[in-house]
LOZAKOL-967589 format. One record per atom (N, C-alpha, C): residue in one letter; x, y, z. Coordinates in steps of 0.05 Angstrom, whole numbers, plus 5000, padded with zeros to 4 digits. Example, Ala and Ser with C-alpha at 12.3 -4.5 7.8 and 13.67 -1.06 7.14 Angstrom:
LOZAKOL-967589
A526448865156/A524649105156/A526449345156/S525749555142/S527349795143/S525850015157/
END
This chain:
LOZAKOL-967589
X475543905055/X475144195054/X475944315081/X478044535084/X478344675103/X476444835110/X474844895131/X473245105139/X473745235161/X474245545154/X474545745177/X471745885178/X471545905213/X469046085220/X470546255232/X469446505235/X470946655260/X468546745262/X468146835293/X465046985305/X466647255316/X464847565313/X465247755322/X464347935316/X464548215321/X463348465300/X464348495287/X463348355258/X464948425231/X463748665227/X466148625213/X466148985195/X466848945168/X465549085151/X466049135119/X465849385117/X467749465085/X467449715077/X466649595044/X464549535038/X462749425012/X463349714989/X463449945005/X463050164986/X464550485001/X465450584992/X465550774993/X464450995016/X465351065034/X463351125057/X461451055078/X461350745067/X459050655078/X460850365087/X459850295119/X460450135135/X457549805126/X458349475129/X456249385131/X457349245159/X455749305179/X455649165207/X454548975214/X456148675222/X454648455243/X456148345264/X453848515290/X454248455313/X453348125325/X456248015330/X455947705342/X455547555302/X457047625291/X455947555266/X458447295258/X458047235235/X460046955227/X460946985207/X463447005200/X465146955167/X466546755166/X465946585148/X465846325135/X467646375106/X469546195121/X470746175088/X471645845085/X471545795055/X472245465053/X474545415034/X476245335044/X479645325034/X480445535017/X479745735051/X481446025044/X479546195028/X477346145014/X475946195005/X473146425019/X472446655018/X469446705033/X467746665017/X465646535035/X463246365034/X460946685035/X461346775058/X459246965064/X459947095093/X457347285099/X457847365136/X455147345144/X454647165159/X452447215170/X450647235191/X448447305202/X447547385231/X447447135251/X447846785235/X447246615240/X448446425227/X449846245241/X451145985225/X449145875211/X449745815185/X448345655171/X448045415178/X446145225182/X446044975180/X447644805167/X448644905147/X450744605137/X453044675146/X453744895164/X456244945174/X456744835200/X453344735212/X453444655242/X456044455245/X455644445270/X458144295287/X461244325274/X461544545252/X463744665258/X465644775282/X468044785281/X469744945285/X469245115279/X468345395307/X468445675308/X470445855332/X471845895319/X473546155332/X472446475339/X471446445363/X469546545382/X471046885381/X472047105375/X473447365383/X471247445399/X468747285417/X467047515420/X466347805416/X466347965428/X465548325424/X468448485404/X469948235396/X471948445381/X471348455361/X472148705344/X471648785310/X473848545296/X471648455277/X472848245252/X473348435230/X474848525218/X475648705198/X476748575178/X476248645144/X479048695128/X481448825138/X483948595126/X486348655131/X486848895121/X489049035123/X489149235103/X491849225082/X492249355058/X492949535031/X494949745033/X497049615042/X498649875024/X500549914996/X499950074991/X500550094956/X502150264955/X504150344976/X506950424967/X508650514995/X510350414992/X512050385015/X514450264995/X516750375010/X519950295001/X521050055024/X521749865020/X521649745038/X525049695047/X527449755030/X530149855039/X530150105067/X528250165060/X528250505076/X527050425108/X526350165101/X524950115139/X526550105156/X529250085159/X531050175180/X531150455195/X530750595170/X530950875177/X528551095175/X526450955190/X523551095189/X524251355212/X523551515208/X522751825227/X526251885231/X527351875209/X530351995203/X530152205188/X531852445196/X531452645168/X528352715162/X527552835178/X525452895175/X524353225170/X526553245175/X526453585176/X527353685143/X527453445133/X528953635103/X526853535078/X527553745060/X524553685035/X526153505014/X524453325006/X523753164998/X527153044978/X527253184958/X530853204941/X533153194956/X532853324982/X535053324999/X535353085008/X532753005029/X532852755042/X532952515020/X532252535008/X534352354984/X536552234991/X538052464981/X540652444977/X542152415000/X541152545026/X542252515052/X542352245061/X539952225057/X538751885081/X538051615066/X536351705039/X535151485041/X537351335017/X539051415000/X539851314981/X543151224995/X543151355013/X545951145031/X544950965037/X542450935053/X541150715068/X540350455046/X538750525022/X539150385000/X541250194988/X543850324991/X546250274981/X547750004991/X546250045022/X546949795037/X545249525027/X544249495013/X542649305010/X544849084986/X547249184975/X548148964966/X549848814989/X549648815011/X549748645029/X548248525041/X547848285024/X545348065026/X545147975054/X546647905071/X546247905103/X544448155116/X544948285111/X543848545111/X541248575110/X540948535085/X538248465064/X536348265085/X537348035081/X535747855091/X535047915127/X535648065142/X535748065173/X534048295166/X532848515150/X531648805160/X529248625143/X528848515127/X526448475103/X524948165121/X527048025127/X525047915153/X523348025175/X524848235179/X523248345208/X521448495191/X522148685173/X519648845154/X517148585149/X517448415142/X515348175140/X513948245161/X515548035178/X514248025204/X511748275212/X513548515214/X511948705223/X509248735213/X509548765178/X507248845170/X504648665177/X505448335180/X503948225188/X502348285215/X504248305237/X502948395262/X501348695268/X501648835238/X500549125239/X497449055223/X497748785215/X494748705192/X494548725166/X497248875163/X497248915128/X498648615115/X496348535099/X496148295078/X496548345053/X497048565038/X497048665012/X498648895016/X500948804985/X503049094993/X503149124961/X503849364957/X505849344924/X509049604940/X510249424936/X512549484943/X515549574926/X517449834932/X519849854922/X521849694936/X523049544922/X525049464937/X527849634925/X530849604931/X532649774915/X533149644887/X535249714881/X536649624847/X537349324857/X538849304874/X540149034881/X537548904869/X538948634857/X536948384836/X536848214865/X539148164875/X539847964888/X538148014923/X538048204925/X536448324952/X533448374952/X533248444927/X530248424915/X529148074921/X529547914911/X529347714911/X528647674940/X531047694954/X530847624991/X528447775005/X527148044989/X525348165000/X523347954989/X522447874976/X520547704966/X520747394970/X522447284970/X522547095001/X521047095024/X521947335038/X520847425062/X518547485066/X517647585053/X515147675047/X513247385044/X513547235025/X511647045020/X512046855040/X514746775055/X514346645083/X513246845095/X512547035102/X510747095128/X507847115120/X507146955095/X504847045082/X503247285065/X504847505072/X503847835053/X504147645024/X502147915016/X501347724982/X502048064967/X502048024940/X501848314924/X504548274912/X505448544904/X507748594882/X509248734899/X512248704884/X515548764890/X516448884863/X517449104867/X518949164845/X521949214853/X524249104831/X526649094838/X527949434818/X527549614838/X527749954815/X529649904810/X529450024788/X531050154764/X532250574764/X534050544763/X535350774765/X538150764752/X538650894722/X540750964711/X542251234710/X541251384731/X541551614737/X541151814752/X543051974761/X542052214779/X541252014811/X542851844810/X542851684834/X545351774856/X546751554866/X549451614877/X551551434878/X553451544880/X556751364869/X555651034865/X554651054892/X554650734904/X551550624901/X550250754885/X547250724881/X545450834857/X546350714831/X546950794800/X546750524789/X545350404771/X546050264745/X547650344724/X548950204712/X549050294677/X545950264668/X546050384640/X542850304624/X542849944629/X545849874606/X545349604610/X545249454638/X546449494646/X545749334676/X543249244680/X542249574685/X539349654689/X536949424679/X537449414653/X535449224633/X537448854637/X539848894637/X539948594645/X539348384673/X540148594696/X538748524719/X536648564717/X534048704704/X531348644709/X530248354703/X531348364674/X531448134655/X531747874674/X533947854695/X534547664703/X532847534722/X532747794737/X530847754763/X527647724758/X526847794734/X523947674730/X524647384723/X526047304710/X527046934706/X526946934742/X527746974752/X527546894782/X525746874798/X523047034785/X520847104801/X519446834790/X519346724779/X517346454761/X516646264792/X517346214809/X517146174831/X515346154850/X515146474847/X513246514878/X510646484866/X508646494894/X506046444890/X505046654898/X505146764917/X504347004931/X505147324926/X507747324915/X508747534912/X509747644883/X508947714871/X509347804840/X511548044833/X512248064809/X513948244797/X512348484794/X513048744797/X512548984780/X513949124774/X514349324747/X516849444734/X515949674752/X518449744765/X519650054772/X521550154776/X520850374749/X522550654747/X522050754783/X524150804781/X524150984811/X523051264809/X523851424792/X521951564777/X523351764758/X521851904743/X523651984716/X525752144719/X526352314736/X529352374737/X530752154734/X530451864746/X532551704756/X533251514726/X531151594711/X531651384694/X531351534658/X533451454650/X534251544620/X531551424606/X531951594587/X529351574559/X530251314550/X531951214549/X532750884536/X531050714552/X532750784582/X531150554600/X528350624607/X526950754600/X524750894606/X522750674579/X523850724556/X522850524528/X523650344530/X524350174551/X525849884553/X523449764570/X522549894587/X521049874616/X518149854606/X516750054592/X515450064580/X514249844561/X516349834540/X515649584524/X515649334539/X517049304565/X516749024580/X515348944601/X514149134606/X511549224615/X509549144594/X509249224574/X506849104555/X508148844545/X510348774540/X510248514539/X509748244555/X509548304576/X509348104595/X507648194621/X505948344610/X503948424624/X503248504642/X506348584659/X507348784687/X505148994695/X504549024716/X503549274733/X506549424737/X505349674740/X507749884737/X506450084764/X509750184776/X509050384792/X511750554796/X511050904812/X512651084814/X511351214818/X512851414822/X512151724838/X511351974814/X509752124822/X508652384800/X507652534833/X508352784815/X508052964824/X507253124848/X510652964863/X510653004893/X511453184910/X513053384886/X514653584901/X514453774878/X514654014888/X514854264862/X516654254852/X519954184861/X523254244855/X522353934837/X521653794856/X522053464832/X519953584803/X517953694808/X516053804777/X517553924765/X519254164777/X520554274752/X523054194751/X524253954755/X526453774749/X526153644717/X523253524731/X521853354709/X522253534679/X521053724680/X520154004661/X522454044644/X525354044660/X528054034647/X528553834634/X528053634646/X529653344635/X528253314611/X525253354606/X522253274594/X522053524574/X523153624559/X521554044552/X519953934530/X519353614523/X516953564505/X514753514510/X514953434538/X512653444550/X511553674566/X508453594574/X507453884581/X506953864617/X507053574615/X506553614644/X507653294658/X508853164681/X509853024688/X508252844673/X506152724676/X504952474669/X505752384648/X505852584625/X506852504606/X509752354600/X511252474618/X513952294608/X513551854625/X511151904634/X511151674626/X509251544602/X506151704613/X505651534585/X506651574557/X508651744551/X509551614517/X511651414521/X512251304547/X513251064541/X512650774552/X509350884548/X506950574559/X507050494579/X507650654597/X507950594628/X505050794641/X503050754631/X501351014637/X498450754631/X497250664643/X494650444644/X493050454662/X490850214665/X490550134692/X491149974711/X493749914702/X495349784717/X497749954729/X496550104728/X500350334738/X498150524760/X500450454787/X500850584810/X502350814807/X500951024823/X502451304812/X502651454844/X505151424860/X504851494894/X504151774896/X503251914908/X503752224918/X501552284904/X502152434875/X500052594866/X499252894878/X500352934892/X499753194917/X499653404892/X500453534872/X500853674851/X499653744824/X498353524824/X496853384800/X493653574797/X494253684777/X492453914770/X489453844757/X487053944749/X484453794736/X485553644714/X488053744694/X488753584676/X489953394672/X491953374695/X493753074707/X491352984714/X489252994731/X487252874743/X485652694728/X484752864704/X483252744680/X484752534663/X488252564669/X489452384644/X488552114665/X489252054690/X489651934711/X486551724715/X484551934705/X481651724702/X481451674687/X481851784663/X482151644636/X483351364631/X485551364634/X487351194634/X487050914657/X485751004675/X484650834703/X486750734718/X489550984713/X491850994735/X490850994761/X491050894786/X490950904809/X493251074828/X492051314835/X493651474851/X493951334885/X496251344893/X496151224922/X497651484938/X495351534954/X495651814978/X497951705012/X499551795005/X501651815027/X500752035049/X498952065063/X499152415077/X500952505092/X502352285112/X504152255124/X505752355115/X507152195094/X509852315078/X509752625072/X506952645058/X507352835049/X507553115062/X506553095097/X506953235096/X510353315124/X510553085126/X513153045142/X516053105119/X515453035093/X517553155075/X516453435059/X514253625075/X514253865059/X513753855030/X511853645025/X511353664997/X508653804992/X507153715013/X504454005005/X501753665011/X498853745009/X496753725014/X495453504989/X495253254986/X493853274960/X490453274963/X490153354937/X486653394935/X485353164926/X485153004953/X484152744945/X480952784951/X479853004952/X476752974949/X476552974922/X477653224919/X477153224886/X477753034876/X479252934868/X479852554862/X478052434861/X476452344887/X474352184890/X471552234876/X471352524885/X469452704856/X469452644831/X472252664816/X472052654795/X472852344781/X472052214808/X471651884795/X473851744787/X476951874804/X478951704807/X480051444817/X480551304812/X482251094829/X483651184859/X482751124876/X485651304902/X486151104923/X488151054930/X488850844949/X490251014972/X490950854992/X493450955006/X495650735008/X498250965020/X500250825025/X501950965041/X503250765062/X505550855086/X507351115076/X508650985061/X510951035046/X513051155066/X513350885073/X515750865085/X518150895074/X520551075084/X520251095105/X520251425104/X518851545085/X518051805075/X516251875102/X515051725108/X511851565128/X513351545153/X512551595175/X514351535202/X514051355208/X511551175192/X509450885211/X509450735192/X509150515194/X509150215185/X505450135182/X504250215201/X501450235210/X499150315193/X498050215176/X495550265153/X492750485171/X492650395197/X490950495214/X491950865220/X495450835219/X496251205219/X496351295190/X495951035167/X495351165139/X493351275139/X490651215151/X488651265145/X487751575165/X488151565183/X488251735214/X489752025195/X492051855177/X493252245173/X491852205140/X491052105127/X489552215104/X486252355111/X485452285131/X482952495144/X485252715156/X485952695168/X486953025171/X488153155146/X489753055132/X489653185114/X487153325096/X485653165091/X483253185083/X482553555096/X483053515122/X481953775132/X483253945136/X485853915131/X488154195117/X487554175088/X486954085079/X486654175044/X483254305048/X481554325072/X479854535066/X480854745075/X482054775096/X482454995103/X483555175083/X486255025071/X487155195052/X485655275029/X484455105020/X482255165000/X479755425010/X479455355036/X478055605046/X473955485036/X474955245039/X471955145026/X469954985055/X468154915047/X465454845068/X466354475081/X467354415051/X466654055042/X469653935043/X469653725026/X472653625019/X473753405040/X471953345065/X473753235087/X472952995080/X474652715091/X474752535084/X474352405113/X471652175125/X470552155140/X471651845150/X471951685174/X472451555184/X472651295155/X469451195151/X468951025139/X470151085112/X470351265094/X471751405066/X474851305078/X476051355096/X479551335095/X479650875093/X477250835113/X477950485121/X477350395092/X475250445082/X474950325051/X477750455033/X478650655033/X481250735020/X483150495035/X484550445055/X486050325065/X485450085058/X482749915055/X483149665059/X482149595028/X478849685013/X477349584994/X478949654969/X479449914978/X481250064949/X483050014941/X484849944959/X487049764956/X487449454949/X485949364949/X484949104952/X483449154919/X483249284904/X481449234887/X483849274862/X486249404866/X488949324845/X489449134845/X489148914863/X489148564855/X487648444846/X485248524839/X482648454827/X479848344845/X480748414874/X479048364894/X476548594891/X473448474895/X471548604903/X472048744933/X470248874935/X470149084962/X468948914989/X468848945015/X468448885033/X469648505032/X467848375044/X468248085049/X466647915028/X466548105002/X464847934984/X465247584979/X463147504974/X463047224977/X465647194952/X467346934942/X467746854935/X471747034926/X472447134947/X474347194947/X476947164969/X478747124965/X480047014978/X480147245015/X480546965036/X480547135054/X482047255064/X481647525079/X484047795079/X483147875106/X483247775128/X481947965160/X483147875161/X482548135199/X484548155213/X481748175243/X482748075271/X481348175286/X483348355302/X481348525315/X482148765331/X481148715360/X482048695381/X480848695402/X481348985420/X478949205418/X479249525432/X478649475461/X478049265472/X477149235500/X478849365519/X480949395521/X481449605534/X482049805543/X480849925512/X480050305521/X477450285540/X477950545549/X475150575563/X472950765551/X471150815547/X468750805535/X467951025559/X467251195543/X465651475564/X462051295562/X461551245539/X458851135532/X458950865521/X457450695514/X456950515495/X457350575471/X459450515452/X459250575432/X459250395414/X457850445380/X457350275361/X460150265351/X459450075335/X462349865328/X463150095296/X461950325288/X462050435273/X464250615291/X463050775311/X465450915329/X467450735339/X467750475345/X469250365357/X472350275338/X471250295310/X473450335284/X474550645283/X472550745280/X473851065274/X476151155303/X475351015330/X477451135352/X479450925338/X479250735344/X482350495329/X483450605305/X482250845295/X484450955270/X486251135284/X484951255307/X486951385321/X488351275347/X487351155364/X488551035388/X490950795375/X493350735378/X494350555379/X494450445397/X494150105406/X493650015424/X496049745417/X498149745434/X498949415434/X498349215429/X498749055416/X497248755428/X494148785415/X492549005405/X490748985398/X489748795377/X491948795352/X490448575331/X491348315343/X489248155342/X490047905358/X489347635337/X489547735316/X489947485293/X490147665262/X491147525242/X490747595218/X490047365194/X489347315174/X489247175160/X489347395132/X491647135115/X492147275078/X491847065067/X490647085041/X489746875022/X489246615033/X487246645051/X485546435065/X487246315091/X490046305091/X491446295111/X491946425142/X491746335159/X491746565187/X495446555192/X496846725187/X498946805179/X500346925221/X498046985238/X498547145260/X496447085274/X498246955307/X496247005322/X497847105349/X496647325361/X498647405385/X497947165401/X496246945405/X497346755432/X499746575422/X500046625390/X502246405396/X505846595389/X504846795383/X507447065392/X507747105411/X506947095436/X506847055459/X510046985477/
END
């Protein structure tokens, strides 16, 4: 039996708002496995191996549930243009490059790499059309240890010269490249439409049905931009409102990731809990590409699913800690505009979004529940300086905002310790 101890101020986010704290405390896990956290080594754990972080925060790793991962070359490019434009300007040249598998393989290594040393252990990810580069992203990924889903998009349209399927293509490279995924252990398939402009009503009922046949998680973008809503509206005049042009073609569950949402009215809202779609909040993106504010209190109110995500490279940061940092500010531009009392989203509400919420589309319980695979990260803040003594409750909420070098000083994914800065060093 492998046994990891690590000693430190753990931290959990068990629920929703609410932090569980142990100072000098122990998490125990047994081949990769957690055992428990507790104030005191258990006796049958004595004379273990313990990995001491003293006074640093033991945390969940964190969750991101949408990020483009072609587009990580060109993070905080084109930033000044809304959302359709920078499309077409930046990100779908940058895309294009990806059927140069040399290429491929040198940016999706270091993308690995990175997310590892940022703490993020769980991704659901776009990769481009390329079958063959898709693949190399998922390689990469499962050598550096990240666990979660890859999708190889799909786009038969309204793309560019050099960045377009045929329909068929479209459905025979998917076809192929799931035969290719039988492989990995860590990193799974998911069908994605890139989103319904990009993809014909054929390939839309191709996706769909292969999706329920083989039991795919599905993800894409809704209602991120006003010009993309009433795009949709044209392409769609049978439907009444975006959501729908996916669910009539079974891409609409609780297995479908839906990015943005910034737009999404009480009645998208309601299809979205119904259905137990999981919305994933970009704030960054959203509001660096001028797409507007989403109303993720109300969300939470009305008993949604809501995650976050980078969404790179929409996202200027790679960093789950500046996911979380700009979905509280957002939080508090969507009161203002609203002109209301409430609505803000509080230190502990963004870390459980970033890490539990995200973590719970793989089928993971919340915080460090016993009997799930292990996902921390430690943090060492020791060298900010401290006006006062502060609790390890403030000492998370400044680390969503301070970036600090060198701060995470280990990670572990699916029981594995994947990062340690003494041996990056």
């Amino acid at each position: 039996m492998a046994l990891t101890v690590l000693k430190g101020t753990i931290v959990s986010a068990p629920a929703l708002g609410r932090l569980e704290v142990v100072k000098g405390g122990y998490l125990v896990a047994e081949d990769g496995v957690v055992r428990g956290v507790f104030s005191a080594l258990p006796e049958r754990y004595a004379g273990a191996a313990v990995e001491d972080f003293g006074d640093a925060l033991v945390l969940q790793s964190l969750a991101d549930l949408h990020l483009h991962a072609p587009q990580y070359p060109m993070m905080a490019v084109g930033m000044d243009l809304p959302l359709l434009d920078w499309l077409n300007t930046y990100a779908f040249p940058t895309e294009a490059r990806y059927a140069d598998l040399d290429y491929a393989r040198e940016v999706y290594r270091r993308l690995a790499r990175d997310l590892v040393e940022n703490g993020t252990t769980r991704v659901c990810m776009f990769s481009s059309l390329h079958r063959q580069a898709t693949r190399i992203l998922m390689e990469e990924l499962e050598r550096a240890g990240v666990t979660g889903y890859v999708g190889k998009v799909n786009m038969d349209r309204n793309g560019a010269p050099d960045l377009q399927e045929t329909t068929e293509e479209s459905m025979a490279e998917t076809l192929r490249w799931l035969e290719e995924c039988r492989d990995f252990r860590l990193v799974k398939p998911m069908v994605t439409p890139r989103f319904t402009p990009s993809c014909t009503d054929e390939l839309m009922d191709f996706l769909g049905k292969l999706a329920a046949e083989r039991g795919l998680p599905v993800q894409s973008h809704l209602s991120e931009n006003r010009a993309e809503i009433a795009w949709v509206a044209e392409l769609h005049p049978d439907c009444g409102q975006y959501w729908e042009t996916y669910a009539k073609y079974g891409l609409w569950n609780a297995r479908t990731l839906m990015a943005h949402c910034v737009w999404s009215d009480e009645r998208e809202r309601r299809a979205m809990k119904d259905a137990g779609v999981t919305a994933v909040h970009c704030a960054d993106s959203n509001q660096v590409l001028c797409s507007g504010v989403a109303p993720v209190r109300a969300m939470l109110d009305e008993g949604m699913k809501v995650a976050l995500g980078t969404d790179v490279a929409g996202g200027s940061s790679l960093s789950m800690f500046d996911a979380a940092a700009a979905a509280i500010g957002a939080s508090k531009s969507r009161r203002i505009l609203d002109g209301g009392e409430t609505g803000l989203l509080n230190a502990a509400e963004a870390w459980y979004l970033a890490t539990s919420a995200g973590a719970a589309f793989f089928g993971a319980a919340p915080g460090f529940a016993p009997g799930g695979a292990l996902h921390a990260l430690v943090l060492d803040d020791s060298r900010l300086l401290q006006p006062h003594p502060l609790t390890p409750e403030e000492r998370l909420e400044r680390c969503l905002y301070v970036r600090q070098p060198g701060a995470v000083r280990a990670v572990w994914s699916a029981g594995r310790k994947v990062f340690s800065a003494e041996l990056s060093t």
